[in-house]
C-alpha positions in Angstrom: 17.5 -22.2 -15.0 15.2 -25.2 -16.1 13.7 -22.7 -18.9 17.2 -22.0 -20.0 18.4 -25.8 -20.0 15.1 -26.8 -21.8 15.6 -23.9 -24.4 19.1 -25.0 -25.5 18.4 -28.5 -25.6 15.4 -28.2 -27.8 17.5 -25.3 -30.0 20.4 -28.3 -30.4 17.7 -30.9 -31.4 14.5 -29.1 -32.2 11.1 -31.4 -31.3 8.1 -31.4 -33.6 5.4 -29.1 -31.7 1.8 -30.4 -30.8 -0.4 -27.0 -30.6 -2.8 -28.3 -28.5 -6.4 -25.8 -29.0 -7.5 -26.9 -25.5 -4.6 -26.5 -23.4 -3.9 -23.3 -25.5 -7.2 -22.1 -24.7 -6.7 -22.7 -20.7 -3.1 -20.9 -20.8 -4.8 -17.8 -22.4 -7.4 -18.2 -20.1 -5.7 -18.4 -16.9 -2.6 -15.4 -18.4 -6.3 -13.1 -18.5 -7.3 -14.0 -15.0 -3.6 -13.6 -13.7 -3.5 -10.2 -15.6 -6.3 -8.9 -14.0 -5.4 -10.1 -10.1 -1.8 -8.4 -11.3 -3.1 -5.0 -12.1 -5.2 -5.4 -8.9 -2.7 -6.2 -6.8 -0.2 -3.8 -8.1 -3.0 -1.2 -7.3 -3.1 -2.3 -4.1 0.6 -2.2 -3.8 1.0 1.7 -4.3 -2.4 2.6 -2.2 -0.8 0.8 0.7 3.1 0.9 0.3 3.5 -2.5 -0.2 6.6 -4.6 -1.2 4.7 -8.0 -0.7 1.7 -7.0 -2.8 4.1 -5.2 -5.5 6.2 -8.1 -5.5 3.2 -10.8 -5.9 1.3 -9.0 -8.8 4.7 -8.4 -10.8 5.3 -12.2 -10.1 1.8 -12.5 -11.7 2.5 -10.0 -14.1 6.0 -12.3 -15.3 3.6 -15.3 -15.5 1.5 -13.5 -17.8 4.5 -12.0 -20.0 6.1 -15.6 -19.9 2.9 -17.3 -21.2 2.3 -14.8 -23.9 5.6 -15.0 -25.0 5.1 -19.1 -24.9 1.6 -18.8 -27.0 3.2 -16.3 -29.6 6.5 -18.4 -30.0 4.5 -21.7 -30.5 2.2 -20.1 -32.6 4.9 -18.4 -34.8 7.1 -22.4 -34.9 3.9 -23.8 -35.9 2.6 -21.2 -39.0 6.4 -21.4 -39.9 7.5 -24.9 -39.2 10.8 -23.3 -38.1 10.5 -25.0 -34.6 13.9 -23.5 -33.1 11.5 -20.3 -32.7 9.9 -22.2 -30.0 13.7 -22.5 -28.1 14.5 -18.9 -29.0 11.2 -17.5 -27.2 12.3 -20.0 -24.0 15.6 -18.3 -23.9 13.9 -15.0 -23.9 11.2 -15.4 -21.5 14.2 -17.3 -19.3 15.9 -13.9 -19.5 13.1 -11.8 -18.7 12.3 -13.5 -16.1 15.2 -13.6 -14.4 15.2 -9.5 -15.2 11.9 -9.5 -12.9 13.2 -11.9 -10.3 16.2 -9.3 -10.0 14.2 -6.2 -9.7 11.5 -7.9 -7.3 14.4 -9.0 -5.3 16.0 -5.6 -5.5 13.0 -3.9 -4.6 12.1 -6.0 -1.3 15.8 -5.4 0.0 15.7 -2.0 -0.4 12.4 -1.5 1.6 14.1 -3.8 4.4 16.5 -1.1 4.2 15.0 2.2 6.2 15.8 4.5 2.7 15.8 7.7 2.6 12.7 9.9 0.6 14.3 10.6 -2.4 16.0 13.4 -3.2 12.7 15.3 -4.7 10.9 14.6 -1.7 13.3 16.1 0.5 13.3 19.4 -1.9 9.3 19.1 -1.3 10.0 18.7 2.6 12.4 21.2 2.9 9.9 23.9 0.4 7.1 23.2 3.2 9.1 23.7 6.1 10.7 26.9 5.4 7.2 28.1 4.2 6.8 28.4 8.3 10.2 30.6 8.5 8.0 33.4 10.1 8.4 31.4 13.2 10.9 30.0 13.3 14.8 31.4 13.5 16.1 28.0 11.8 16.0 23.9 11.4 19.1 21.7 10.4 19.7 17.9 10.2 17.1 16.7 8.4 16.4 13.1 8.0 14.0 11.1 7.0 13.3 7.5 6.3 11.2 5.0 4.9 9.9 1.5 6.8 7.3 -0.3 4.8 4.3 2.1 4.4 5.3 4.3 6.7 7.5 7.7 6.6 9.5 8.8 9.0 11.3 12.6 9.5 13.5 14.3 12.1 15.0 17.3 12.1 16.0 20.0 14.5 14.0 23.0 14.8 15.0 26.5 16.5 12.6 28.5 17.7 12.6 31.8 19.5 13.5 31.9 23.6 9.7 33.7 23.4 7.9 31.2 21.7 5.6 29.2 24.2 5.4 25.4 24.3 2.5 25.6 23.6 2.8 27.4 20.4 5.8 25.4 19.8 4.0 22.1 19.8 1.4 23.3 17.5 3.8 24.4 15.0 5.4 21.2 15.2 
């Protein structure tokens, strides 16, 4: 909300910019290091199933968006002396920002949330256990969930009175 404020005050009384080459140079240093520990991390995130690692490289990622966005909007008020540019990018960055907090947000609650595999996956599920019909007379009430980076499914299985327990577990 500070972006915001910041953007609409300096859009009501625009400031003369100082492009200062060194601190420029550090903020496109430090987006290219952020941008490379985001990819990483976001790797990470899908090998592993992880909501914290997910949620800290697309925090990283928003840094590196956000500072872009600052370089190419000071850069832009500066070759064009129209410093309201400079406010305009704020907003924008403000807004995008608050776009990724919303989805990061979104996405951790949901995997608090045991969720269901989605609606594909279940088709997939259901494909691989009726590819074992041969031994089976029927299954029904299948459920499955998802808690952090593991998967969990139930369902019922029916098998026939001859079937052995041991046979039964193994096809389980």
């Amino acid at each position: 909300m500070l972006i915001i404020s910041s953007a609409i005050s300096r859009w009501m009384s625009p400031v003369p910019l100082d492009a200062n080459p060194l601190g420029l140079g550090v903020t496109v240093l430090a987006s290219l290091i952020n941008g490379v520990l985001a990819l990483h991390l976001m790797r990470l995130s899908k090998r592993h199933h992880s909501i914290a690692l997910e949620a800290d490289g697309q925090h990283l990622l928003s840094d590196v968006y956000s500072s872009a966005a600052a370089l190419l909007g000071v850069g832009l008020a500066f070759v064009t002396g129209w410093e309201k540019l400079d406010a305009l990018t704020a907003l924008a960055v403000a807004v995008a920002l608050l776009f990724t907090s919303y989805r990061i947000v979104q996405r951790s609650l949901s995997g608090l949330m045991d969720e269901a595999l989605s609606p594909a996956k279940q088709e997939e599920l259901r494909s691989i256990i009726e590819g074992f019909s041969a031994e089976m007379i029927e299954y029904h009430a299948l459920r499955s969930r998802t808690a952090g980076n593991r998967t969990f499914i139930d369902f019922h299985l029916i098998l026939p009175a001859k079937t052995s327990l041991e046979t039964a577990h193994a096809l389980c």
